[in-house]
C-alpha atoms as an extended CHARMM CRD file, in Angstrom:
* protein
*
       107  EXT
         1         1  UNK       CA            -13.5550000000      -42.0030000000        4.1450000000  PROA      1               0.0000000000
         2         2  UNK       CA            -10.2380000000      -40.1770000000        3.9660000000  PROA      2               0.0000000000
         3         3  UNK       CA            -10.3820000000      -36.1360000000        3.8850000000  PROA      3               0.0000000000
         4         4  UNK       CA             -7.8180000000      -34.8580000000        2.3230000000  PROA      4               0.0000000000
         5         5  UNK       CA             -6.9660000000      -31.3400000000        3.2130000000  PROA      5               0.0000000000
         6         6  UNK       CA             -5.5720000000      -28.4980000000        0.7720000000  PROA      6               0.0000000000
         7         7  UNK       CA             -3.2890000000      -25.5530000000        2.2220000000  PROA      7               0.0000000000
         8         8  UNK       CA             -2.8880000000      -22.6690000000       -0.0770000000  PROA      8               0.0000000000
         9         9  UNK       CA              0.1480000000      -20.6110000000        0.6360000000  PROA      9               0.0000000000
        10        10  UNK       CA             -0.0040000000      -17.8830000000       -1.9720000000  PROA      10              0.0000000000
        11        11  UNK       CA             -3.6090000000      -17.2030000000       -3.8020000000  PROA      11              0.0000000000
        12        12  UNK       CA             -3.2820000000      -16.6210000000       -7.8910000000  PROA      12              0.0000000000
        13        13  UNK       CA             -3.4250000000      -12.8950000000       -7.4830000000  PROA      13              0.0000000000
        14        14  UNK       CA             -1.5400000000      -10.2870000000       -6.4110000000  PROA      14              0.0000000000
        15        15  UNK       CA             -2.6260000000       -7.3810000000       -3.8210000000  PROA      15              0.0000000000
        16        16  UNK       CA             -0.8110000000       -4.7630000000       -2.4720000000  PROA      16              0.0000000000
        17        17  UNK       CA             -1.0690000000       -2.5050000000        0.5500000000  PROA      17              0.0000000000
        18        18  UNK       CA              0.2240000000        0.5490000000        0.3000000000  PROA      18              0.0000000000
        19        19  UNK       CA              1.8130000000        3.8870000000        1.8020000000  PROA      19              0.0000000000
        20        20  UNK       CA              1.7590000000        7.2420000000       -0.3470000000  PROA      20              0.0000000000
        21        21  UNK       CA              3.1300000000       10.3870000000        0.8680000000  PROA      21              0.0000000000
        22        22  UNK       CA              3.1770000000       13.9570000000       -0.5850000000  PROA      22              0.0000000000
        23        23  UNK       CA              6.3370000000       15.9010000000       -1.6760000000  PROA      23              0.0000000000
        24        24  UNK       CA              7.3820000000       17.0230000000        1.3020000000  PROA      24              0.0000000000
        25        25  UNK       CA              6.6780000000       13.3030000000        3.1380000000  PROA      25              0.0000000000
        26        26  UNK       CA              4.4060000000       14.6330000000        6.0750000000  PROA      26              0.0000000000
        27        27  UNK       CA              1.5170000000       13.5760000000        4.6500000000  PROA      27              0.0000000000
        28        28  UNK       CA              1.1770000000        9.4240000000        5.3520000000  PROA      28              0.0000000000
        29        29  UNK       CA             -2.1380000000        7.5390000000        3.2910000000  PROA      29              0.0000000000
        30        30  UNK       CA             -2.2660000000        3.8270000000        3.6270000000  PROA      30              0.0000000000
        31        31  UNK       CA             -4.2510000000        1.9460000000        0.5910000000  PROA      31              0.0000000000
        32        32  UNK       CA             -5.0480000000       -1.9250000000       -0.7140000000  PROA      32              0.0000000000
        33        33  UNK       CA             -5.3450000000       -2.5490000000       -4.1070000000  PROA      33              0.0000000000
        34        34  UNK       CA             -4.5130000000       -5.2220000000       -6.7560000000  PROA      34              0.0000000000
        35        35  UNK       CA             -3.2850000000       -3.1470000000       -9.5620000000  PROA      35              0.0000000000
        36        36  UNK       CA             -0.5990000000       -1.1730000000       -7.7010000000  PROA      36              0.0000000000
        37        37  UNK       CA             -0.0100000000        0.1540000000      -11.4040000000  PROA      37              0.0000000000
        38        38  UNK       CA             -3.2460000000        2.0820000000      -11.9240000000  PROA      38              0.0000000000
        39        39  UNK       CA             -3.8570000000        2.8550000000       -8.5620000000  PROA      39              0.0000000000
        40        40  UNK       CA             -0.7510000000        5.3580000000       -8.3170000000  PROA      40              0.0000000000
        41        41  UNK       CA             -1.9040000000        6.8460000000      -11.9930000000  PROA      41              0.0000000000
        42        42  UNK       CA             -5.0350000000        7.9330000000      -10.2720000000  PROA      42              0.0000000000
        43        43  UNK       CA             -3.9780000000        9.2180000000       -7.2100000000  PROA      43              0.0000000000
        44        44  UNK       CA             -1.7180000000       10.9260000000       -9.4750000000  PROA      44              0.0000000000
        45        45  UNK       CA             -4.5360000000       12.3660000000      -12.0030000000  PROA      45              0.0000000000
        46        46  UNK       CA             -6.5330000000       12.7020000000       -8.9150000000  PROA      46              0.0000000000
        47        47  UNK       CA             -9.6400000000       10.9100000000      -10.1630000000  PROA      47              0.0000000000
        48        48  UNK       CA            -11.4550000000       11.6660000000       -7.3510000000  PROA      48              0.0000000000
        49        49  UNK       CA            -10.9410000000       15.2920000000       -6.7360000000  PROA      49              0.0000000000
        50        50  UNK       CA            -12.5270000000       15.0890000000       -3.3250000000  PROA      50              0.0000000000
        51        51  UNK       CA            -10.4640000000       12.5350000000       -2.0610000000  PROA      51              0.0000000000
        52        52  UNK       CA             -7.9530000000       12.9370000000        0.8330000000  PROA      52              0.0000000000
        53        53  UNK       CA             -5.1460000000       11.9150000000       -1.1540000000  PROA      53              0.0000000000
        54        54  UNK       CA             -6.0980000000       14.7750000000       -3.7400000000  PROA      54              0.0000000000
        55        55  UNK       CA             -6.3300000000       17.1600000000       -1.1190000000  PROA      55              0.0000000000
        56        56  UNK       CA             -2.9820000000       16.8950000000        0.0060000000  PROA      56              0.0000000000
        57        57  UNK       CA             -1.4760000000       15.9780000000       -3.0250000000  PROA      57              0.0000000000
        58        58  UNK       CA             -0.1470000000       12.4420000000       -1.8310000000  PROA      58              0.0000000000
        59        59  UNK       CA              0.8920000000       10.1320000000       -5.0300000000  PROA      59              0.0000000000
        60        60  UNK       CA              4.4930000000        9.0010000000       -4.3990000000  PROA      60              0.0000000000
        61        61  UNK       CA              4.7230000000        5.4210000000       -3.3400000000  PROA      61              0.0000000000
        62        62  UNK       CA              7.1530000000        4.6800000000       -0.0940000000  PROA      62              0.0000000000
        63        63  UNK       CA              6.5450000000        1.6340000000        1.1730000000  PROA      63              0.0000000000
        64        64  UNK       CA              4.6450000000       -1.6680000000       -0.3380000000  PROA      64              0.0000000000
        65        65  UNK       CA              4.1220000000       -5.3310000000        0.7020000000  PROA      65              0.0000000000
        66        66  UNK       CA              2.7130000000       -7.5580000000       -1.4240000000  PROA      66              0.0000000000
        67        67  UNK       CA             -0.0930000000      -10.5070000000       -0.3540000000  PROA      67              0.0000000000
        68        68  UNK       CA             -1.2190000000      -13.6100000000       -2.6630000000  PROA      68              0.0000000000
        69        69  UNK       CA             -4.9460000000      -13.0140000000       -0.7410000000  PROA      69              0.0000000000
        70        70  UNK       CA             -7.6160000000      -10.3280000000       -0.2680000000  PROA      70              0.0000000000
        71        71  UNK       CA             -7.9990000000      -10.8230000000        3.0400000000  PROA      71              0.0000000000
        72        72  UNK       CA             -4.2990000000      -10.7970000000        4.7640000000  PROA      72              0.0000000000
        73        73  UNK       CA             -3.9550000000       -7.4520000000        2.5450000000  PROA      73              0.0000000000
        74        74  UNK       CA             -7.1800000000       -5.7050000000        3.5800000000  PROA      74              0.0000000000
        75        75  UNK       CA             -5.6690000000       -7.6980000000        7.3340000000  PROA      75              0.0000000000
        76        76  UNK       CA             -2.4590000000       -6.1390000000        6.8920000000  PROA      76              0.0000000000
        77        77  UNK       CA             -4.0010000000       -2.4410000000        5.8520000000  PROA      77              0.0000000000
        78        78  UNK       CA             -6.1410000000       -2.5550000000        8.9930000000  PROA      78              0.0000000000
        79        79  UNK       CA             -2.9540000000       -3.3940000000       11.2440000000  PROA      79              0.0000000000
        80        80  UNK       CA             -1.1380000000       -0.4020000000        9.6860000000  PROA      80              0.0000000000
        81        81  UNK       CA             -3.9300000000        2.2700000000        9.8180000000  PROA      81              0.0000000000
        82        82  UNK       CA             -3.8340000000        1.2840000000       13.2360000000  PROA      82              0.0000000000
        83        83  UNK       CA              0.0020000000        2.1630000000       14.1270000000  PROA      83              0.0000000000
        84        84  UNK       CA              0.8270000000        5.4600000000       15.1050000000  PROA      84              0.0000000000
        85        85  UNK       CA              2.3110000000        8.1440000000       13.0380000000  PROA      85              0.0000000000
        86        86  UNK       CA              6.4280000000        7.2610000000       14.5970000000  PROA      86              0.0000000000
        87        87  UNK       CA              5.3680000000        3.6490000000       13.8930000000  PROA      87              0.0000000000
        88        88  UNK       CA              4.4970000000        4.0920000000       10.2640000000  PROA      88              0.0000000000
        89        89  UNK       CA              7.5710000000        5.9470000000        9.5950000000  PROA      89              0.0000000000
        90        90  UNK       CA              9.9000000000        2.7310000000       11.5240000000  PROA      90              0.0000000000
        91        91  UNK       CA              8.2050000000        0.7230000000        9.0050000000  PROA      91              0.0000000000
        92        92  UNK       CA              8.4280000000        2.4930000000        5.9430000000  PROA      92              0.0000000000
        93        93  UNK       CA             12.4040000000        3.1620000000        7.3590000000  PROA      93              0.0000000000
        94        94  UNK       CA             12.8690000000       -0.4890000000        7.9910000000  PROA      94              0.0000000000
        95        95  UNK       CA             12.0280000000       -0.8140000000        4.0940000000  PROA      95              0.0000000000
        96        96  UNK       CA             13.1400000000        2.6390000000        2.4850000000  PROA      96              0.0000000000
        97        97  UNK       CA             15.3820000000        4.0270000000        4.6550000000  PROA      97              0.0000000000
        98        98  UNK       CA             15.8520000000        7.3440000000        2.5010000000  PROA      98              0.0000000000
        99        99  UNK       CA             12.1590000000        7.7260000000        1.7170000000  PROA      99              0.0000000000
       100       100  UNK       CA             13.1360000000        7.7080000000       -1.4590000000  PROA      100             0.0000000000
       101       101  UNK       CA             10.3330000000        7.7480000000       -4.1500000000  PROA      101             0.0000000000
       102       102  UNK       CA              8.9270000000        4.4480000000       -5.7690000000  PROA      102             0.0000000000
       103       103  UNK       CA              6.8770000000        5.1820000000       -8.1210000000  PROA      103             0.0000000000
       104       104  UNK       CA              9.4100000000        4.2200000000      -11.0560000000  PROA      104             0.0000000000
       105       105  UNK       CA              8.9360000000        0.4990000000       -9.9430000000  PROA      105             0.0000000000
       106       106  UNK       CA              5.1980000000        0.4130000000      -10.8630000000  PROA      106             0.0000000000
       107       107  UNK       CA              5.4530000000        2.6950000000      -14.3300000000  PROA      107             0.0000000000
């Protein structure tokens, strides 16, 4: 009997993890989701009034990756809730340098 074994590199989907900040960029939240899209339109209608990103008003996009799987996203969100604040902002730097606002890319 020969096995024959199947590698999948990239998954059909797409799935994003995310970093939102709020106007003034002190304010750091760190989301998955695979409709990068809607997900800033309700942050920014603040669907969920309660919500931490509601609170503190954080809806503009500064730093994305992008994952073909679930798992290495939700794998990847873990790893980055995990850094400290300075560490966040080397990433999001290494990325978008000027912090500059990304929303437009996902309207």
């Amino acid at each position: 009997m020969i096995k024959i074994m199947i590698e999948l590199n990239d998954g059909i989907y797409k799935f994003y993890v995310y970093i939102l900040t709020n106007k003034s960029r002190r304010v750091l939240y760190t989301g998955v989701t695979n409709n990068l899209h809607l997900r800033l339109a309700q942050h920014k209608n603040k669907i969920n009034p309660n919500s931490f990103t509601a609170k503190y008003n954080t809806c503009f996009l500064i730093y994305y990756e992008s994952f073909g799987w679930i798992q290495k996203a939700i794998e990847r969100e873990k790893e980055i809730k995990l850094l400290k604040r300075d560490n966040k902002f080397k990433l999001i730097r290494n990325f978008n340098p000027n912090l500059e606002f990304l929303n437009y890319l996902f309207q």
